[in-house]
MIKELUM-874909 format. One line per field, with one value per residue: residue in one letter; chain; x, y, z of N, C-alpha, C, O, CB in turn. Coordinates in steps of 0.2 Angstrom, whole numbers, plus 5000, padded with zeros to 4 digits. Glycine has a CB too. Layout:
! residues N
resn = [A ...]
chain = [A ...]
n.xx = [X ...]
n.yy = [Y ...]
n.zz = [Z ...]
ca.xx = [X ...]
ca.yy = [Y ...]
ca.zz = [Z ...]
c.xx = [X ...]
c.yy = [Y ...]
c.zz = [Z ...]
o.xx = [X ...]
o.yy = [Y ...]
o.zz = [Z ...]
cb.xx = [X ...]
cb.yy = [Y ...]
cb.zz = [Z ...]
***
This chain:
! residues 129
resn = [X X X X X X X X X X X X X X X X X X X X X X X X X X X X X X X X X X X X X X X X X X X X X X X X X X X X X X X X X X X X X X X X X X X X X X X X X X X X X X X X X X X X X X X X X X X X X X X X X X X X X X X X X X X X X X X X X X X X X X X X X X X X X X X X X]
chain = [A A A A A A A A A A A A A A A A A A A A A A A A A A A A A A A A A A A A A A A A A A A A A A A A A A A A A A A A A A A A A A A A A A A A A A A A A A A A A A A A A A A A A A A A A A A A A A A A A A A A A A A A A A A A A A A A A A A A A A A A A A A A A A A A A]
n.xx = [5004 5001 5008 5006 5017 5021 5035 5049 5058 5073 5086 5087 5090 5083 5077 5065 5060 5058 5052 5061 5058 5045 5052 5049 5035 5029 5012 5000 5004 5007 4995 4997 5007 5017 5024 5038 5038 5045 5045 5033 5024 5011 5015 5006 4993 4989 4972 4964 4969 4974 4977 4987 4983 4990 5001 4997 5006 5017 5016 5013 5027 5035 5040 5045 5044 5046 5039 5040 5029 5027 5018 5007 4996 4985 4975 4962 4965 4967 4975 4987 4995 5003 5017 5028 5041 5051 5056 5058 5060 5061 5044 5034 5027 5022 5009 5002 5001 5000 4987 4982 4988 4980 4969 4969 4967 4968 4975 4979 4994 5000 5003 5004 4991 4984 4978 4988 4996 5007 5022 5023 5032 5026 5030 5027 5026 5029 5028 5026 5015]
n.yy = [4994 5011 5025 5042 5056 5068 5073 5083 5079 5070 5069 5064 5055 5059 5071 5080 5097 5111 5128 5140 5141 5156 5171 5174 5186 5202 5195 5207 5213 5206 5199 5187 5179 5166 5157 5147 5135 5134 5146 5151 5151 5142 5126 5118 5105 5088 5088 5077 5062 5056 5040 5036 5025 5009 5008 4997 4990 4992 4984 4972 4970 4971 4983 4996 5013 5029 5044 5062 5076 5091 5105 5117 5124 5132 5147 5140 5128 5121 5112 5116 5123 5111 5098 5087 5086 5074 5058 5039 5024 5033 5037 5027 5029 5045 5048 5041 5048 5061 5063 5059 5068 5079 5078 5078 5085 5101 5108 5124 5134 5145 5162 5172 5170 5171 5162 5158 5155 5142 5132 5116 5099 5083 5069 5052 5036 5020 5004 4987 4975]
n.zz = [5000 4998 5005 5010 5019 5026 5031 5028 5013 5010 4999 4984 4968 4955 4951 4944 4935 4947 4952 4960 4977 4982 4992 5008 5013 5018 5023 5021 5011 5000 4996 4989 4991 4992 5004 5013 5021 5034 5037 5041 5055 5058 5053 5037 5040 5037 5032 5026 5022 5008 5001 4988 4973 4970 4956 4941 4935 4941 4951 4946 4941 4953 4956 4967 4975 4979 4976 4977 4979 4974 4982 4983 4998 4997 5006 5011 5010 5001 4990 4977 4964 4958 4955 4951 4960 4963 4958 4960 4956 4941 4933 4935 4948 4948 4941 4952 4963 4959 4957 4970 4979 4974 4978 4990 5008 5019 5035 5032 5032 5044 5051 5062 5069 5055 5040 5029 5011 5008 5004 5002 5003 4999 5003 4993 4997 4992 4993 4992 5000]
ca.xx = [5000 5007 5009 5008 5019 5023 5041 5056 5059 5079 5091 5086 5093 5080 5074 5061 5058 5054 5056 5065 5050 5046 5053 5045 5036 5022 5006 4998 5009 5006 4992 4997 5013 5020 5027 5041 5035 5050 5044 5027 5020 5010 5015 5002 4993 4985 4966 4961 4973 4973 4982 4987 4983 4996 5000 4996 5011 5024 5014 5016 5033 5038 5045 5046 5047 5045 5038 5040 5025 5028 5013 5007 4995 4981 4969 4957 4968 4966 4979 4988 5002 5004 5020 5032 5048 5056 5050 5062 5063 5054 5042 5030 5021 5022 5001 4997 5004 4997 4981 4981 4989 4975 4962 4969 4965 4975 4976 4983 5001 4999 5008 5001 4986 4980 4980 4993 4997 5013 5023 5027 5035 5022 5033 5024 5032 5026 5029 5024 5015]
ca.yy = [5000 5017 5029 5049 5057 5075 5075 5085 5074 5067 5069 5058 5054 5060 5080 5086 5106 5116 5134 5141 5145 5163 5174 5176 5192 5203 5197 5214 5219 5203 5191 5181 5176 5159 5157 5138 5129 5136 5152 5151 5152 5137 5122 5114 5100 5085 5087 5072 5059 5049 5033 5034 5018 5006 5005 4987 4990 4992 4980 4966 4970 4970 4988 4999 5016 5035 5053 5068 5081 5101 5109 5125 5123 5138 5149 5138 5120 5118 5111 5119 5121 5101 5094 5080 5086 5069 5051 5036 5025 5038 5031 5020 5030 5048 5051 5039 5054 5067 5060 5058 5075 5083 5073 5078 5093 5103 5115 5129 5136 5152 5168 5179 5168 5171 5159 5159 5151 5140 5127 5110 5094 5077 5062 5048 5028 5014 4998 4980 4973]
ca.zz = [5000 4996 5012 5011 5023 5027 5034 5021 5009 5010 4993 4979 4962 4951 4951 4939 4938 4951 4953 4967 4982 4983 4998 5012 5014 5021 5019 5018 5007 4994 4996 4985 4992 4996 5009 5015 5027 5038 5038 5045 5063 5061 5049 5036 5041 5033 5035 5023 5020 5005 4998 4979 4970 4968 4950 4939 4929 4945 4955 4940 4939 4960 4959 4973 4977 4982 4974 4982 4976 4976 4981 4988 5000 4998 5012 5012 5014 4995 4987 4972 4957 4958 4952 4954 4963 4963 4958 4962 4953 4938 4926 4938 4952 4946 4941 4957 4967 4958 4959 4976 4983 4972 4982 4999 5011 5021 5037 5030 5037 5046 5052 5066 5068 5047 5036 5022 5007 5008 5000 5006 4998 5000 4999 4993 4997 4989 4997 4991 5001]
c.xx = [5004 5004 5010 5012 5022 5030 5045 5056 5070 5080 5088 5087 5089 5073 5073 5063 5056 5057 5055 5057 5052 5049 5049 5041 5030 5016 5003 4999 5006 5000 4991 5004 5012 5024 5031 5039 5040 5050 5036 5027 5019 5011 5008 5000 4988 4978 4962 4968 4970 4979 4981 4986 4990 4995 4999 5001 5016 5022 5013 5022 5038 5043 5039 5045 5046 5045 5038 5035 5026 5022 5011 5001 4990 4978 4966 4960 4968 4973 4982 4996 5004 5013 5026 5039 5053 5055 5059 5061 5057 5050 5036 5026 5021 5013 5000 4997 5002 4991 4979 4981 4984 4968 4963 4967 4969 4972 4981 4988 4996 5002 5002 4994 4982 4984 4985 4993 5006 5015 5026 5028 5030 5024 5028 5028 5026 5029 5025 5022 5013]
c.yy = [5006 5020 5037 5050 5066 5076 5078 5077 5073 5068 5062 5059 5060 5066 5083 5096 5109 5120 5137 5144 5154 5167 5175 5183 5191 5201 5200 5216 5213 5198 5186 5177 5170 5160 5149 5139 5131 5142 5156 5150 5144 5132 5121 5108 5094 5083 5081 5069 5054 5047 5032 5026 5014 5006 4998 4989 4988 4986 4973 4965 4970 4976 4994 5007 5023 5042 5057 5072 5087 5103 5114 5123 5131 5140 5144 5127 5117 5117 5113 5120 5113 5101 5089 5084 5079 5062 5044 5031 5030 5033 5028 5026 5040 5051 5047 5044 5059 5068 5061 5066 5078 5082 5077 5085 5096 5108 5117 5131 5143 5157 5174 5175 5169 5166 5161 5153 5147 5133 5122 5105 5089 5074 5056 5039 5022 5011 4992 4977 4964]
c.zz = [5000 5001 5010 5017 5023 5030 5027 5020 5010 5002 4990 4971 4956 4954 4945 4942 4943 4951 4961 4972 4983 4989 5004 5012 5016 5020 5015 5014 4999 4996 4992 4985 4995 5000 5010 5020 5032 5042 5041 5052 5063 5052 5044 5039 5039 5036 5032 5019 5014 5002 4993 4977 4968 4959 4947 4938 4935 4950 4951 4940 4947 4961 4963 4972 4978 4976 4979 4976 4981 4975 4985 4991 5000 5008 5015 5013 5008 4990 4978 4968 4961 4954 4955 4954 4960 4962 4959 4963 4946 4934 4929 4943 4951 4946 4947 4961 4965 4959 4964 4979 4978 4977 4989 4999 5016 5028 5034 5036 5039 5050 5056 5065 5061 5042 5029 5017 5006 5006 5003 5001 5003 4998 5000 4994 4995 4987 4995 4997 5002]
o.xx = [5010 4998 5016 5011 5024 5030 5043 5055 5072 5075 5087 5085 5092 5068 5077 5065 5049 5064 5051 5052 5057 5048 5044 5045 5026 5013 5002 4996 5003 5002 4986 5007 5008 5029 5027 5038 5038 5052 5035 5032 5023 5009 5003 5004 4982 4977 4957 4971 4966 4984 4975 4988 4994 4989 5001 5003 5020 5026 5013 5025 5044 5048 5033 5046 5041 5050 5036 5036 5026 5019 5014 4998 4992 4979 4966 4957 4968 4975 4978 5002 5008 5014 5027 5043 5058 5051 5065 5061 5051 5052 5032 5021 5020 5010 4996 4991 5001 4988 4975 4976 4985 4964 4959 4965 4973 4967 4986 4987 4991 5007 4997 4991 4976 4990 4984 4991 5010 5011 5031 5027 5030 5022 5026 5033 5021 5033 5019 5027 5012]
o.yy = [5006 5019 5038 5045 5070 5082 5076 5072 5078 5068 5056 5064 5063 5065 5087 5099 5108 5120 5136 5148 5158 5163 5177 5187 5186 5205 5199 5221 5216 5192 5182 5174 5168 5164 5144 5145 5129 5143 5162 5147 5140 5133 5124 5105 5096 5079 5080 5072 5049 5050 5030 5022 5017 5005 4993 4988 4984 4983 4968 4959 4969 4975 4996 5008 5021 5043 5057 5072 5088 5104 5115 5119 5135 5137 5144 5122 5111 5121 5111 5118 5112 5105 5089 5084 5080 5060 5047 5030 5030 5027 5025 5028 5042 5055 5050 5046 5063 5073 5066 5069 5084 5086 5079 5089 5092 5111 5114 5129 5146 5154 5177 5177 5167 5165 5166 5148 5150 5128 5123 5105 5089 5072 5054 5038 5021 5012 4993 4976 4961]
o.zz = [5002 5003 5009 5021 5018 5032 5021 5023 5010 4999 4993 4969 4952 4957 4942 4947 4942 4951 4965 4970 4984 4994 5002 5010 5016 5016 5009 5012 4994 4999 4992 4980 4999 4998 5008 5023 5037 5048 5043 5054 5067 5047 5047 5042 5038 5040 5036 5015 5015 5002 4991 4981 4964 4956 4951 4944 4935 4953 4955 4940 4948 4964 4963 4966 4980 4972 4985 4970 4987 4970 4990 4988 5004 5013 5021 5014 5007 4987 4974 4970 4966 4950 4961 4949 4956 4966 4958 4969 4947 4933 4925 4940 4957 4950 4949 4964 4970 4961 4965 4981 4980 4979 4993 4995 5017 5028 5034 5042 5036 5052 5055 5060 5061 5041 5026 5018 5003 5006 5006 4995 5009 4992 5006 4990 4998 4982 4996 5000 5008]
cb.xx = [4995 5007 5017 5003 5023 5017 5045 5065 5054 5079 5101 5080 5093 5077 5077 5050 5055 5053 5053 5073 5049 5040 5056 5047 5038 5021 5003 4999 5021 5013 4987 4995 5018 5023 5024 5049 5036 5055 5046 5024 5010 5003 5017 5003 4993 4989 4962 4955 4976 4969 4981 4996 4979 4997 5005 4992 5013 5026 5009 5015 5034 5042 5050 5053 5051 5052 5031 5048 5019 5032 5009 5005 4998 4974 4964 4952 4963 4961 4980 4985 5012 4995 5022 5031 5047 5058 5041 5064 5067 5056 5049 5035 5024 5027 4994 4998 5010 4998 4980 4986 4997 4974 4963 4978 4957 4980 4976 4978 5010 4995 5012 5001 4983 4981 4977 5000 4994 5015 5027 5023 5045 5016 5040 5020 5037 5023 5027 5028 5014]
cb.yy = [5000 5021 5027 5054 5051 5078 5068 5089 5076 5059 5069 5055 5045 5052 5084 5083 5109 5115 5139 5148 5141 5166 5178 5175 5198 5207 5197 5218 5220 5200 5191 5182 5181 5154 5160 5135 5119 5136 5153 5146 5156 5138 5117 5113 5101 5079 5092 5076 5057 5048 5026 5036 5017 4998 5008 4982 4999 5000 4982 4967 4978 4963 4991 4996 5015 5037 5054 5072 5079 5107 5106 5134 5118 5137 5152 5143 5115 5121 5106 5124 5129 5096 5098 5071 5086 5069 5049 5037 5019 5044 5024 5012 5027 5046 5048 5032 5055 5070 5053 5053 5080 5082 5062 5078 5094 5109 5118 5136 5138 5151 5171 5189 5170 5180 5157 5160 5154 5141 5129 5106 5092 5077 5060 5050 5026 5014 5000 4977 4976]
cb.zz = [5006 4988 5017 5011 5022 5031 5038 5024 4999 5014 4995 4981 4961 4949 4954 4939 4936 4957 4948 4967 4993 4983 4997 5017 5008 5021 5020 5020 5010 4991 4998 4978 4996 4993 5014 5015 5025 5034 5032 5043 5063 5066 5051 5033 5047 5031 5035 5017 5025 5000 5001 4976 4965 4972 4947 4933 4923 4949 4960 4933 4933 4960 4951 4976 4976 4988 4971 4984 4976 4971 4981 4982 5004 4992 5011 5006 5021 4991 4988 4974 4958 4950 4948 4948 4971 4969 4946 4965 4953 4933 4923 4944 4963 4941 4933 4961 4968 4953 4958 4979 4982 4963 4984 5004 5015 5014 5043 5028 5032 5050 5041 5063 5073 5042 5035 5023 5002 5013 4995 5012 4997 5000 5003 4988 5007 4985 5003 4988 5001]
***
């Protein structure tokens, strides 16, 4: 069964595009700023967990192993700009993971008790059971 997980994701071989996260700055000033996960008050937190499907293709074939998904985590806990940071090995669990982090729900990060919008990495591990 495949496992979401919210911890930093660890160095791994295989890094699609991402562009660099925005700087922190004043709400007030931009509300449409992202903010990292580093830089918040209060983290994200996973309000609706789901479990990507195993693929047929990798579960025929007895392979294994981990996406990381970049996503912004809006106001309102809705997840947004989707993409695959990291997949490992690539090629196999890539759509189960994007699938999935689109499905989930979020608390929003927060700064001075207001929500914000901010960017976390949602590593996915898929595990043969």
């Amino acid at each position: 069964m495949a496992e979401p997980a919210l911890p930093a994701p660890g160095p791994t071989s295989q890094h699609y595009a991402a562009s660099p996260p925005a700087p922190a700055q004043d709400a007030s000033v931009l509300g449409n700023t992202v903010y990292q996960v580093d830089k918040v008050d209060q983290r994200p937190a996973i309000a609706r967990r789901i479990a990507p499907q195993y693929p047929a293709r990798a579960r025929r074939m007895a392979v294994e192993g981990k996406v990381v998904v970049q996503l912004v985590v809006d106001r309102e806990g809705q997840p947004g700009n989707i993409a695959i940071f990291s997949a490992e090995p690539p090629g196999y669990f890539e759509e189960a993971a994007l699938s999935a982090a689109r499905q989930m729900r979020f608390v929003p990060g927060k700064i001075k008790g207001q929500p914000v919008r901010t960017q976390v990495m949602l590593p996915f591990n898929f595990r043969l059971q």
